[in-house]
N, CA, C and O atoms as a DFTB+ gen file, in Angstrom:
692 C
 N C O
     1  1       0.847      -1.162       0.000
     2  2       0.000       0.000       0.000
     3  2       0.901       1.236       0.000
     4  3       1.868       1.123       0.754
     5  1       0.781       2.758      -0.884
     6  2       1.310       3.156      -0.842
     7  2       0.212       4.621      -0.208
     8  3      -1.014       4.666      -0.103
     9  1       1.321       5.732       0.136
    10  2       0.837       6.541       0.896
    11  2      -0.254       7.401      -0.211
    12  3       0.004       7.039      -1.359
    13  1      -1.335       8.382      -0.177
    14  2      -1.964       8.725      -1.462
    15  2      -1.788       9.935      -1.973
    16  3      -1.701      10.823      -1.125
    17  1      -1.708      10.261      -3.085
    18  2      -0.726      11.509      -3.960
    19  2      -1.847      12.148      -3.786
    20  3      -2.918      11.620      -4.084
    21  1      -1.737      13.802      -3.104
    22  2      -2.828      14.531      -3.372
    23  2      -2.951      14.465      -4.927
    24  3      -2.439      13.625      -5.666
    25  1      -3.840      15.666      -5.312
    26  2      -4.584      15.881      -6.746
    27  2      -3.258      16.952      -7.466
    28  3      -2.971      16.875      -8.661
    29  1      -2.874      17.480      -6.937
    30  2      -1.589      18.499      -7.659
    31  2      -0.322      17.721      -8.169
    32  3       0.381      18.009      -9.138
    33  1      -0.155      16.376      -7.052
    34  2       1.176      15.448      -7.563
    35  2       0.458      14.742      -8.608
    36  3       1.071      14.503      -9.648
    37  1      -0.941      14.314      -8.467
    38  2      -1.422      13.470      -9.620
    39  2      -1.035      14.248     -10.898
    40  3      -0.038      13.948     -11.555
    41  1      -1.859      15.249     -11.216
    42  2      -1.667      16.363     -12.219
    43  2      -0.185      16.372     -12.356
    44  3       0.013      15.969     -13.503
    45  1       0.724      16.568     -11.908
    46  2       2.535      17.087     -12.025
    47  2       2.659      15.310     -12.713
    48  3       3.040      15.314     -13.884
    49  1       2.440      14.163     -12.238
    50  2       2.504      13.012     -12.758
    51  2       2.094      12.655     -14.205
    52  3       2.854      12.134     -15.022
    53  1       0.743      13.011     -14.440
    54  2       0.080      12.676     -16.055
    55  2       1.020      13.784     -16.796
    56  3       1.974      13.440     -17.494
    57  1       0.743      14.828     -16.630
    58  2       2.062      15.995     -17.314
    59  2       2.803      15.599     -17.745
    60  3       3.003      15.665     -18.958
    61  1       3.670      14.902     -16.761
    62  2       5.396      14.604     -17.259
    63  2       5.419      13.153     -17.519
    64  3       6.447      12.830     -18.114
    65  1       4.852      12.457     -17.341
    66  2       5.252      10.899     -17.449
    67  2       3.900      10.658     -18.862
    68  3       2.677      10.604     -18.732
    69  1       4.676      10.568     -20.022
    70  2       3.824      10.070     -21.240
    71  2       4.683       9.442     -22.421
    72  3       5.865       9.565     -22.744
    73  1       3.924       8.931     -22.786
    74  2       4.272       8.370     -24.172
    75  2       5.123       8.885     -25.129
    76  3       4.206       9.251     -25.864
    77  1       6.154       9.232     -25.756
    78  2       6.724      10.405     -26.848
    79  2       7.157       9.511     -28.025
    80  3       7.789       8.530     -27.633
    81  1       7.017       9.568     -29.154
    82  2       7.877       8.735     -29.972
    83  2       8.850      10.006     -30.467
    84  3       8.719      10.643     -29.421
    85  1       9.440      10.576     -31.013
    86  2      10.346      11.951     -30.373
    87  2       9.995      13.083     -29.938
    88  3       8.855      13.534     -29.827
    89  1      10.919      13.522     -29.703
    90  2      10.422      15.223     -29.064
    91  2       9.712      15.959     -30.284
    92  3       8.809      16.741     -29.986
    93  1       9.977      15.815     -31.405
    94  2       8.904      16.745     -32.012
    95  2       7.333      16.732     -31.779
    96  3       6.555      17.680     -31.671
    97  1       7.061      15.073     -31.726
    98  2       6.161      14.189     -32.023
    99  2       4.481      14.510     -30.825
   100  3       4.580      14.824     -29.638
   101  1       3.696      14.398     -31.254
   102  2       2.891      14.449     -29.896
   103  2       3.029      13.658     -29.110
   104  3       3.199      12.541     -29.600
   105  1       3.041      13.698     -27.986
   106  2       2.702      12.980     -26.809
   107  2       1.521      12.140     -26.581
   108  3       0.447      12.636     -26.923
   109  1       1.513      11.160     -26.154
   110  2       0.371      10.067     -25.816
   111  2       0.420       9.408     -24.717
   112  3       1.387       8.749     -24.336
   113  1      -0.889       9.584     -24.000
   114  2      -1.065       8.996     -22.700
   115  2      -1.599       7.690     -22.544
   116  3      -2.480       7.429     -23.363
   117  1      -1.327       6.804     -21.741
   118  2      -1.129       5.103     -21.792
   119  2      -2.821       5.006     -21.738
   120  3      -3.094       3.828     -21.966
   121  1      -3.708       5.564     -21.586
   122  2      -5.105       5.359     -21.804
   123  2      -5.184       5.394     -23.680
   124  3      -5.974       4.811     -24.423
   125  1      -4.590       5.870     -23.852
   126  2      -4.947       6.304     -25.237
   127  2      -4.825       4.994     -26.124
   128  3      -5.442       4.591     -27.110
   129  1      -4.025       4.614     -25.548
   130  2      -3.418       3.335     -26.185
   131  2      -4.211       1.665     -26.159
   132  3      -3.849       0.527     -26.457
   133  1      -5.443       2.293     -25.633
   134  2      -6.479       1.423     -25.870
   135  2      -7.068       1.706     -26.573
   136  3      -8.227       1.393     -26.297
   137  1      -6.959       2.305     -27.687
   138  2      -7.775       2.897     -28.876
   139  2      -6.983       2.060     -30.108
   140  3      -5.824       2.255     -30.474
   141  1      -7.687       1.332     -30.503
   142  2      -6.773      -0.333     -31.687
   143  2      -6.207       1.229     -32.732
   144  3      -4.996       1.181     -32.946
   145  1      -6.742       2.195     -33.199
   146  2      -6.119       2.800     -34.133
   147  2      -4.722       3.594     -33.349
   148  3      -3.583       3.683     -33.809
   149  1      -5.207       4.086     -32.109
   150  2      -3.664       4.350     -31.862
   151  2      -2.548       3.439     -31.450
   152  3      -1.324       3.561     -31.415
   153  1      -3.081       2.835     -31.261
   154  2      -1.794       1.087     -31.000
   155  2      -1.410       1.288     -32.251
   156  3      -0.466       1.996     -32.600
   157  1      -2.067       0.727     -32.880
   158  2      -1.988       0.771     -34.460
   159  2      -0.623       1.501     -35.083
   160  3       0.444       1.091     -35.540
   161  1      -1.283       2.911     -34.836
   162  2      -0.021       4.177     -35.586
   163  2       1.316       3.896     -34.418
   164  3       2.471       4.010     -34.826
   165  1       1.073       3.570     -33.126
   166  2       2.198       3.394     -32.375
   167  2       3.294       2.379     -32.459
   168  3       4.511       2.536     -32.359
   169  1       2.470       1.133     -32.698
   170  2       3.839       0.214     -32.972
   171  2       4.253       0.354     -34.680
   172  3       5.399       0.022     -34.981
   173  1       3.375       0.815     -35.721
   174  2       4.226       1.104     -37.124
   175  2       4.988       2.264     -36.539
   176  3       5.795       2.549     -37.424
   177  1       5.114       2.836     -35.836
   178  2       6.120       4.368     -35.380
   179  2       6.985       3.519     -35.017
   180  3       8.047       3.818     -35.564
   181  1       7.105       2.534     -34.323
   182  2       8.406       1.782     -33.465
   183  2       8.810       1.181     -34.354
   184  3      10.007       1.335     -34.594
   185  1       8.135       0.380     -35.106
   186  2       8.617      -0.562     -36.531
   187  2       9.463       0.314     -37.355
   188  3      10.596      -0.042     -37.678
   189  1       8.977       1.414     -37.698
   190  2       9.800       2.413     -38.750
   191  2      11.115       2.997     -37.606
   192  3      12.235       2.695     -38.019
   193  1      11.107       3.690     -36.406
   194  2      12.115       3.761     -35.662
   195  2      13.266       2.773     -35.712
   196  3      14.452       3.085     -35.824
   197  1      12.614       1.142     -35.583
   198  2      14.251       0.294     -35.595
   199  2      14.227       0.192     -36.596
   200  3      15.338      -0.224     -36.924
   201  1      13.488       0.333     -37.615
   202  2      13.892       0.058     -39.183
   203  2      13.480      -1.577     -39.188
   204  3      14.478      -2.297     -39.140
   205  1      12.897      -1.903     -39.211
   206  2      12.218      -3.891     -38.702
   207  2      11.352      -3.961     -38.788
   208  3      10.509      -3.126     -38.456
   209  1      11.056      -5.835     -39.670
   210  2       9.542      -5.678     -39.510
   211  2       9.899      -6.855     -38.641
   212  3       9.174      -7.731     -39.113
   213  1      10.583      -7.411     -37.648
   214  2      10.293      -7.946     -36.527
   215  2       9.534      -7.667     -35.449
   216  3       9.785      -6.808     -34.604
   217  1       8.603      -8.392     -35.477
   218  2       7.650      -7.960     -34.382
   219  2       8.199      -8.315     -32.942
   220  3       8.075      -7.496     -32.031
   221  1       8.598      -9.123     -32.809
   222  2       9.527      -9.447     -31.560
   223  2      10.293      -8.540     -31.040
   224  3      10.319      -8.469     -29.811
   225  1      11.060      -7.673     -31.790
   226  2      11.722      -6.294     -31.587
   227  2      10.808      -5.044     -31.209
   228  3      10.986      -4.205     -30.326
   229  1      10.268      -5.110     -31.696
   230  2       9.035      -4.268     -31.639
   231  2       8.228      -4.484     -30.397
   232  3       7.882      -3.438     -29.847
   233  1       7.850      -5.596     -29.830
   234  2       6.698      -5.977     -29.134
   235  2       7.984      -5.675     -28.202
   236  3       8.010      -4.559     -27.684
   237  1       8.882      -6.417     -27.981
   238  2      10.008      -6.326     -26.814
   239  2       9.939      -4.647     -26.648
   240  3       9.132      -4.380     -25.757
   241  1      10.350      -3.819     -27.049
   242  2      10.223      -2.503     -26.692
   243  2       8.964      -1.682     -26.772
   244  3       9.063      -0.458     -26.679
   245  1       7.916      -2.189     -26.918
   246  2       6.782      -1.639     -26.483
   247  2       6.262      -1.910     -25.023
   248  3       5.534      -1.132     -24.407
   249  1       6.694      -3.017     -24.586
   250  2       6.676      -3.725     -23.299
   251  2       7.488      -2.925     -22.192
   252  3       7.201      -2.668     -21.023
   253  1       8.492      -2.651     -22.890
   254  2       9.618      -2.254     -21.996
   255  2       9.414      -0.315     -21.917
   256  3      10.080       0.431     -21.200
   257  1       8.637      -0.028     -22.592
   258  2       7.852       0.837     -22.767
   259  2       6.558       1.263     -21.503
   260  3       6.462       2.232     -20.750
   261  1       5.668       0.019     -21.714
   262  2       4.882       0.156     -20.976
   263  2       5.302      -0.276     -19.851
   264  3       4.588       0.205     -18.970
   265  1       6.045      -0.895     -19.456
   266  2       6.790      -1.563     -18.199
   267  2       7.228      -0.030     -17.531
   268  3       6.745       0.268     -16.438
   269  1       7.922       0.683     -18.050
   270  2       8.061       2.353     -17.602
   271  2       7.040       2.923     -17.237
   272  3       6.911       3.420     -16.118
   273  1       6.230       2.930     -18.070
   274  2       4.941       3.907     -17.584
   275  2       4.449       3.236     -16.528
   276  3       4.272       4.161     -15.736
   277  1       4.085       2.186     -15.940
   278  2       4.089       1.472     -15.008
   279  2       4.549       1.753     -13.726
   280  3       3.823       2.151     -12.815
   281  1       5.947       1.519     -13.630
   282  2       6.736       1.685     -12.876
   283  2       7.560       2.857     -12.231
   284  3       7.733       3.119     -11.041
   285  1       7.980       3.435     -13.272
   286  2       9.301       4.553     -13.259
   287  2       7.853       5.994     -12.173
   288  3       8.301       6.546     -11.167
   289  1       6.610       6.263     -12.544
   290  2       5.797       6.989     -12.130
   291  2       5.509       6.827     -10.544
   292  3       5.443       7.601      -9.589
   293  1       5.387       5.588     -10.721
   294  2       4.979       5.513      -8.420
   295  2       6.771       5.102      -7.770
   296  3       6.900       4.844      -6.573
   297  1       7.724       5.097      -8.495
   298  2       9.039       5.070      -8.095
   299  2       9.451       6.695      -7.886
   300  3       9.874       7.182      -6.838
   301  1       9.249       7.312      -8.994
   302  2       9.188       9.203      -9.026
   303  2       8.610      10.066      -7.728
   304  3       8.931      11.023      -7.023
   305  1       7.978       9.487      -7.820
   306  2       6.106      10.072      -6.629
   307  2       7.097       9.648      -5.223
   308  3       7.314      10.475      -4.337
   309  1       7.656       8.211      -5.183
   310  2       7.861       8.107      -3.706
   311  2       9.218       8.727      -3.156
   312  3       9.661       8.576      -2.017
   313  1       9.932       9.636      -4.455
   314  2      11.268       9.983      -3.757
   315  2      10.855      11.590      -3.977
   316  3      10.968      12.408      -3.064
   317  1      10.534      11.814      -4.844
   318  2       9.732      13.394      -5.305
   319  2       8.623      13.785      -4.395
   320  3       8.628      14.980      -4.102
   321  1       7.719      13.098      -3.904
   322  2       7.051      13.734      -3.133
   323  2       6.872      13.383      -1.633
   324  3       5.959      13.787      -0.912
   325  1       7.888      12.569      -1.287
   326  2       8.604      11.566       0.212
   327  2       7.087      10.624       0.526
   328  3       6.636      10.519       1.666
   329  1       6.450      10.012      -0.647
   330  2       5.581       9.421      -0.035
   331  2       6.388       7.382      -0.077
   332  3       7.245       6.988      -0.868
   333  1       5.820       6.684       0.849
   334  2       6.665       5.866       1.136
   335  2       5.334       4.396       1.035
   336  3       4.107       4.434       0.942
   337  1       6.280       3.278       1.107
   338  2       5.563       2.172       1.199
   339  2       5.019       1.941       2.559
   340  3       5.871       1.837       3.441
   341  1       3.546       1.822       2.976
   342  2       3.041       1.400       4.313
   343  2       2.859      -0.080       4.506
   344  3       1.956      -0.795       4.071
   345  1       3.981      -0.422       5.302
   346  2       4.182      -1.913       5.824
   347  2       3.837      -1.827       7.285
   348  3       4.604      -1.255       8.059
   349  1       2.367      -2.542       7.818
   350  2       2.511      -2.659       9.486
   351  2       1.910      -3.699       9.759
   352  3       1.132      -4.342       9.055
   353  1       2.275      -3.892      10.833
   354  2       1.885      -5.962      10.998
   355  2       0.275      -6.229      10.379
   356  3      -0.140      -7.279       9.888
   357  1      -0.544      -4.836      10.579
   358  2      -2.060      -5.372      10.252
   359  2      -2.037      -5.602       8.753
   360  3      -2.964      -6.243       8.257
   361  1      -0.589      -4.909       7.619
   362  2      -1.346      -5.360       6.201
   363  2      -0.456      -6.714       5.986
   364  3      -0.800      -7.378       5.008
   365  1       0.589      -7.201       6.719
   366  2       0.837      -8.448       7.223
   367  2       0.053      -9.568       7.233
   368  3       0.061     -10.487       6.413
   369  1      -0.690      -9.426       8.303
   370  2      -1.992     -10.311       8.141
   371  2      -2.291     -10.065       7.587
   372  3      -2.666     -11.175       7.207
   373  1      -2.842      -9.084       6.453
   374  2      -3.802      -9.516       5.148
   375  2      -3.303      -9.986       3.854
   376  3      -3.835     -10.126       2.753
   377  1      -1.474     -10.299       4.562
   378  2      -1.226     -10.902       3.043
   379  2      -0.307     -10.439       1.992
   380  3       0.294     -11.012       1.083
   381  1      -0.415      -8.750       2.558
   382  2       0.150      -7.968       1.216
   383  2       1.564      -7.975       1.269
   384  3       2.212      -8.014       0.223
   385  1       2.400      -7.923       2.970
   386  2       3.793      -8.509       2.340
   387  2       3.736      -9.617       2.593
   388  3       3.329     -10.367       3.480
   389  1       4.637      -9.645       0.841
   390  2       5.644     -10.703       0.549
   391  2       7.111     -10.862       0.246
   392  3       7.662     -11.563      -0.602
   393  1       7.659      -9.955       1.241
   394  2       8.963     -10.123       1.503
   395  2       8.940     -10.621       3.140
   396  3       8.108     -10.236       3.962
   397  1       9.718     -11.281       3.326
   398  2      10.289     -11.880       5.146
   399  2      11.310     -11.669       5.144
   400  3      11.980     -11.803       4.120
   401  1      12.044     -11.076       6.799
   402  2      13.363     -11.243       7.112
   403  2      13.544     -12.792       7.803
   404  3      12.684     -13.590       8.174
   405  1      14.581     -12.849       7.812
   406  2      15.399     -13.815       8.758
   407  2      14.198     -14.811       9.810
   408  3      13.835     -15.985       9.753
   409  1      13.823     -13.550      10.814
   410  2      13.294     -13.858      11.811
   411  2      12.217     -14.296      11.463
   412  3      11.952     -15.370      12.001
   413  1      11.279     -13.822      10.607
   414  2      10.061     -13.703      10.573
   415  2       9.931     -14.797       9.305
   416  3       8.936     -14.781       8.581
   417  1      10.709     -15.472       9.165
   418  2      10.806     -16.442       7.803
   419  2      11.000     -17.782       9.289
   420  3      10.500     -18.900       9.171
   421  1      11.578     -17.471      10.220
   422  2      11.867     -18.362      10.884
   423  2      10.164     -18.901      11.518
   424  3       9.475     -19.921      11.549
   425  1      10.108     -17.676      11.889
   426  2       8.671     -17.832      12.639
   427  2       7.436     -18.655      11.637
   428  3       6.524     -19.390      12.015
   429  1       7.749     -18.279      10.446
   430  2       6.479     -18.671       9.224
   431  2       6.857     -19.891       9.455
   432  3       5.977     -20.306      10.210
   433  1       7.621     -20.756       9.287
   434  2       8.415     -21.889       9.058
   435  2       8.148     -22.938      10.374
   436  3       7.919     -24.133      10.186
   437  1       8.209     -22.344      11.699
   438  2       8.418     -22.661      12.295
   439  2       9.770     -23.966      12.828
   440  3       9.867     -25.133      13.207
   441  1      10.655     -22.680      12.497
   442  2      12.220     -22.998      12.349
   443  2      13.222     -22.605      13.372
   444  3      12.778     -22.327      14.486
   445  1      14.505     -22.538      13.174
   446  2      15.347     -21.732      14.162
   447  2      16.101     -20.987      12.874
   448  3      16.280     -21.459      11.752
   449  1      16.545     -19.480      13.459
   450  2      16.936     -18.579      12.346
   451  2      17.856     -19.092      11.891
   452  3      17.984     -19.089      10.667
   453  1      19.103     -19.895      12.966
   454  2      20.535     -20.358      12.669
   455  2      20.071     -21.117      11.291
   456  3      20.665     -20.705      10.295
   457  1      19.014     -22.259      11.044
   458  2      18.528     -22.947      10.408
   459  2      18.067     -22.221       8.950
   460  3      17.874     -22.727       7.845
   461  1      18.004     -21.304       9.257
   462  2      17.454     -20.587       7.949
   463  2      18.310     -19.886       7.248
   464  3      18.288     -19.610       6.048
   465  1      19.365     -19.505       8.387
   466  2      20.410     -18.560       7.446
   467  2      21.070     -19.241       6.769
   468  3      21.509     -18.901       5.670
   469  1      21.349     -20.906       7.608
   470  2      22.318     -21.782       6.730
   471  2      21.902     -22.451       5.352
   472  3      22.641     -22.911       4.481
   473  1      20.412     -22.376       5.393
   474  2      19.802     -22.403       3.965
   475  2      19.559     -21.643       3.298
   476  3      19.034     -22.101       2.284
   477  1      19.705     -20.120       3.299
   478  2      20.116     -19.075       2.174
   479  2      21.587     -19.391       1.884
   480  3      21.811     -19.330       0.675
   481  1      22.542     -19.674       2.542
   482  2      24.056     -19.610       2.627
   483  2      24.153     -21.005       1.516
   484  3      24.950     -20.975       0.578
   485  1      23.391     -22.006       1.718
   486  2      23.456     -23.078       0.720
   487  2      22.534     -23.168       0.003
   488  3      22.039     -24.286      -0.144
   489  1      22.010     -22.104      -0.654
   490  2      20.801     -21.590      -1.574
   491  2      20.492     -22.633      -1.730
   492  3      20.870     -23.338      -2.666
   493  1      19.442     -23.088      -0.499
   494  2      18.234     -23.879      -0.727
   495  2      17.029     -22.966      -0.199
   496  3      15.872     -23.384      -0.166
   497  1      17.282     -22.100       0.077
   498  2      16.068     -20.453       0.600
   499  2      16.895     -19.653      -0.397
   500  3      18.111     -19.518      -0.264
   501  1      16.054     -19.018      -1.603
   502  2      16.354     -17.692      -2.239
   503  2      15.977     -16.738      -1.704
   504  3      14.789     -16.472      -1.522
   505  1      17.282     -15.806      -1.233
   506  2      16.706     -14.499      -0.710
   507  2      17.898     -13.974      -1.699
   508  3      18.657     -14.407      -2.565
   509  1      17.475     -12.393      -0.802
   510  2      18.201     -10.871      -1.817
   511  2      18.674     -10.177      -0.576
   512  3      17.956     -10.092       0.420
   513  1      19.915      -9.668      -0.642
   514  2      20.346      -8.696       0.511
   515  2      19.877      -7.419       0.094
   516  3      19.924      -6.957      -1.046
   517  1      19.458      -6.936       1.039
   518  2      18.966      -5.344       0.757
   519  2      20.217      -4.383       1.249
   520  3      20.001      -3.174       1.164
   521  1      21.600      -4.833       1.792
   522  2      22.252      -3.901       2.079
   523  2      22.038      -4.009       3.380
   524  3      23.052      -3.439       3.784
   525  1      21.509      -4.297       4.250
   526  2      21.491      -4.903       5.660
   527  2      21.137      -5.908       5.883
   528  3      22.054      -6.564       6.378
   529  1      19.885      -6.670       5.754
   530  2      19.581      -7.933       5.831
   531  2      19.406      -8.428       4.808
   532  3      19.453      -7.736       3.791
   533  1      19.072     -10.185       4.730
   534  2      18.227     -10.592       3.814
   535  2      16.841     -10.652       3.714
   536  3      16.151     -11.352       4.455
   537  1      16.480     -10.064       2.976
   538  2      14.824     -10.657       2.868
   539  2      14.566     -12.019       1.702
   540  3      15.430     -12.496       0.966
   541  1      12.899     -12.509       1.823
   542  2      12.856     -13.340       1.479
   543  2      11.622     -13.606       1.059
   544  3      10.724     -13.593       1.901
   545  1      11.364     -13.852      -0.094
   546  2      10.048     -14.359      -0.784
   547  2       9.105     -15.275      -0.116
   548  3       9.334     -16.484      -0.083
   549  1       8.067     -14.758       0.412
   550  2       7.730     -15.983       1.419
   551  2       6.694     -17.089       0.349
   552  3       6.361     -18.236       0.645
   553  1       6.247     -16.146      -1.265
   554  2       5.615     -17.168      -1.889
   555  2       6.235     -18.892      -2.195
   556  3       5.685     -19.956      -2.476
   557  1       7.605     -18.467      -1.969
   558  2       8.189     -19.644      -2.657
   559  2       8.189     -20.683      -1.061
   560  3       8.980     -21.622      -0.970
   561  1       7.387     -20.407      -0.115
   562  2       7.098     -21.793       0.903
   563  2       5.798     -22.434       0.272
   564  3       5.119     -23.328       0.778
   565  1       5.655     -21.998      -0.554
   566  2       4.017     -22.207      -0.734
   567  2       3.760     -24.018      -0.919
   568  3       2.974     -24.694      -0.255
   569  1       4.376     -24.344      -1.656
   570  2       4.259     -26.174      -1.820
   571  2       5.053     -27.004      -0.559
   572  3       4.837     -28.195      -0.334
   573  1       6.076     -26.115       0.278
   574  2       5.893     -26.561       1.484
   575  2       5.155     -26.228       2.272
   576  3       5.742     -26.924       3.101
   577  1       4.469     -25.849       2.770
   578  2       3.392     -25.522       3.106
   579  2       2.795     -25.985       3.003
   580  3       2.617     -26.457       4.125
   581  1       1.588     -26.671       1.921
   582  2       0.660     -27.849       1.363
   583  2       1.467     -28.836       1.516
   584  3       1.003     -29.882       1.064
   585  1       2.355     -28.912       1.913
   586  2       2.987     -30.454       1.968
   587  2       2.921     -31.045       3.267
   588  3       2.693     -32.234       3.491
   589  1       3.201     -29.866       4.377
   590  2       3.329     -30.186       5.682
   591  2       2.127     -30.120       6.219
   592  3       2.026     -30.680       7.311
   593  1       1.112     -29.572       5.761
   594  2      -0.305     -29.718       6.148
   595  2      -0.582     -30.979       5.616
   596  3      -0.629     -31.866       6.468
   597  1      -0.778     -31.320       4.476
   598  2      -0.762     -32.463       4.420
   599  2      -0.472     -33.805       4.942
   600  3      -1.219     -34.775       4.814
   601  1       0.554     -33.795       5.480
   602  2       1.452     -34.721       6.052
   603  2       0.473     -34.761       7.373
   604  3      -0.213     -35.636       7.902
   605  1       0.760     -33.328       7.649
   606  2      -0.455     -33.143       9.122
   607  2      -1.536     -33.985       9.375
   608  3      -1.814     -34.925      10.119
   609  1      -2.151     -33.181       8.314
   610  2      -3.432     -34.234       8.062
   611  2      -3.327     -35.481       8.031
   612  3      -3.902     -36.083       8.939
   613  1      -2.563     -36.302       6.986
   614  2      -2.506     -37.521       7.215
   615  2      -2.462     -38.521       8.463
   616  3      -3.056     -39.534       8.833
   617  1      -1.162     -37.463       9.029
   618  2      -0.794     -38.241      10.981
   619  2      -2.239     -37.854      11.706
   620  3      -2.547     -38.869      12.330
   621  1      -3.210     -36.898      11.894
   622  2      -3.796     -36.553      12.575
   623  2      -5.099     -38.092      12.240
   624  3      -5.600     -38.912      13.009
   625  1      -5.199     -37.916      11.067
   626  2      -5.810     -39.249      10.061
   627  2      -5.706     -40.512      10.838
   628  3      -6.627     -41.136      11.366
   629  1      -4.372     -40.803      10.824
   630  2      -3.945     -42.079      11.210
   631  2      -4.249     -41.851      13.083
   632  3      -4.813     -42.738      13.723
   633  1      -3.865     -40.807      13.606
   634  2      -4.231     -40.915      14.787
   635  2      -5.634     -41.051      15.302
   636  3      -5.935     -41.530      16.396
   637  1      -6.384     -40.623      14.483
   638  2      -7.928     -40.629      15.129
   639  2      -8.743     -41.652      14.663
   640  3      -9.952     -41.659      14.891
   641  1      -7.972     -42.822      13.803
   642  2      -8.237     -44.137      13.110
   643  2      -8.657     -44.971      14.730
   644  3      -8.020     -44.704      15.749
   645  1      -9.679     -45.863      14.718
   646  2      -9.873     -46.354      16.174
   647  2      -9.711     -47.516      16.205
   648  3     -10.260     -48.278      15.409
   649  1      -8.833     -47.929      17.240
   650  2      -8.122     -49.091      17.137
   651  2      -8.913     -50.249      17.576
   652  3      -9.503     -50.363      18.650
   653  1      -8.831     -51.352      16.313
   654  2      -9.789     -51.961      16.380
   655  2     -10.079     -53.377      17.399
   656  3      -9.130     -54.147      17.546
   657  1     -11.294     -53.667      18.033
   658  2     -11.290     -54.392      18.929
   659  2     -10.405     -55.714      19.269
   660  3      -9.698     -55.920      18.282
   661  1     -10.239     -56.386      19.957
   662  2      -9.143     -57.391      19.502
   663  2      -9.794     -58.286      19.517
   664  3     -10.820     -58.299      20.198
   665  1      -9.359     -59.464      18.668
   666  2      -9.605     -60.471      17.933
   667  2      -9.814     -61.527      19.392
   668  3      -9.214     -61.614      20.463
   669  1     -10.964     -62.222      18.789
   670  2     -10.481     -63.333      20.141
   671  2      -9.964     -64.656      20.132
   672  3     -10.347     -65.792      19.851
   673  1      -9.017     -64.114      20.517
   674  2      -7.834     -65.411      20.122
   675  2      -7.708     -66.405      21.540
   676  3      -7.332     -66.121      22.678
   677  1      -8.029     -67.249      21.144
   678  2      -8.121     -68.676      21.475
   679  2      -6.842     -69.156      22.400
   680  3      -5.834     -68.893      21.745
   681  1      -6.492     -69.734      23.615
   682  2      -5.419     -69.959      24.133
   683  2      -5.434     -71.551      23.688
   684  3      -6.504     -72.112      23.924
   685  1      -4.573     -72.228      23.177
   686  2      -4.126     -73.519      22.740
   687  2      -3.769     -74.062      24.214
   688  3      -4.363     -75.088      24.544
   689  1      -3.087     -73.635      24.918
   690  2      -2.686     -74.335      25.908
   691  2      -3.435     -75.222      26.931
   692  3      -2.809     -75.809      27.814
């Protein structure tokens, strides 16, 4: 969740962050570009730019295109106007991070940290150093996770199976 851009940073945002195929050229805003005729004139503008009729070339930098407009705008906003990412244990519980440190990878896991660091160290846990710690993708527990519930289930299964009366076995003697 990010903090919310009054109406003046919005406005300073659509302004400067658009579409250009050069500076002479008009400008086009990423709504526009749901219009099949301006797609249209936009990727023959990119086609004639690399000189190609590879569409692969083309599609690759239209992507990388829209991948900007995307991105590069709420990256701008959060150093330009000091608005910041809101991480607090309540959007935690709902899910929205998915990065873990150390500890808190330990805790998901129900692990010991020593245990966890030595499995980033023998990349069997992918994490990323941020320059102080590691963090850590917590999607990628996900099939452990269903595995150990599972397993759960199964033992809990087998435990509540009722053991069946005993046979009456006959003394020979």
């Amino acid at each position: 969740m990010v903090n919310r851009l009054l109406d003046s940073e919005l406005t300073y945002l659509v302004d400067h962050f658009r579409v250009v195929y050069h500076t002479n050229q008009p400008k086009i805003r990423i709504e526009q570009l749901l219009d099949n005729a301006t797609l249209y004139a936009y990727i023959n503008n990119l086609k004639a730019d690399f000189q190609t009729d590879n569409m692969f070339i083309v599609a690759s930098q239209f992507m990388k295109r829209i991948g900007y407009l995307l991105v590069v705008p709420a990256l701008y906003s959060m150093t330009r106007f000091e608005k910041k990412l809101i991480i607090s244990p309540s959007s935690k519980r709902e899910g929205i991070c998915v990065y873990l440190t150390i500890k808190e990878t330990a805790e998901y896991l129900s692990m010991k940290e020593t245990t966890i660091k030595q499995m980033i160290m023998e990349k069997k846990i992918r994490a990323v150093h941020d320059g102080n710690q590691y963090v850590i993708y917590k999607d990628q527990f996900n099939t452990h996770i269903d595995q150990i519930e599972k397993y759960q289930k199964l033992i809990q299964d087998y435990l509540n199976e009722p053991i069946p009366e005993d046979l009456d076995v006959k003394d020979e003697d």
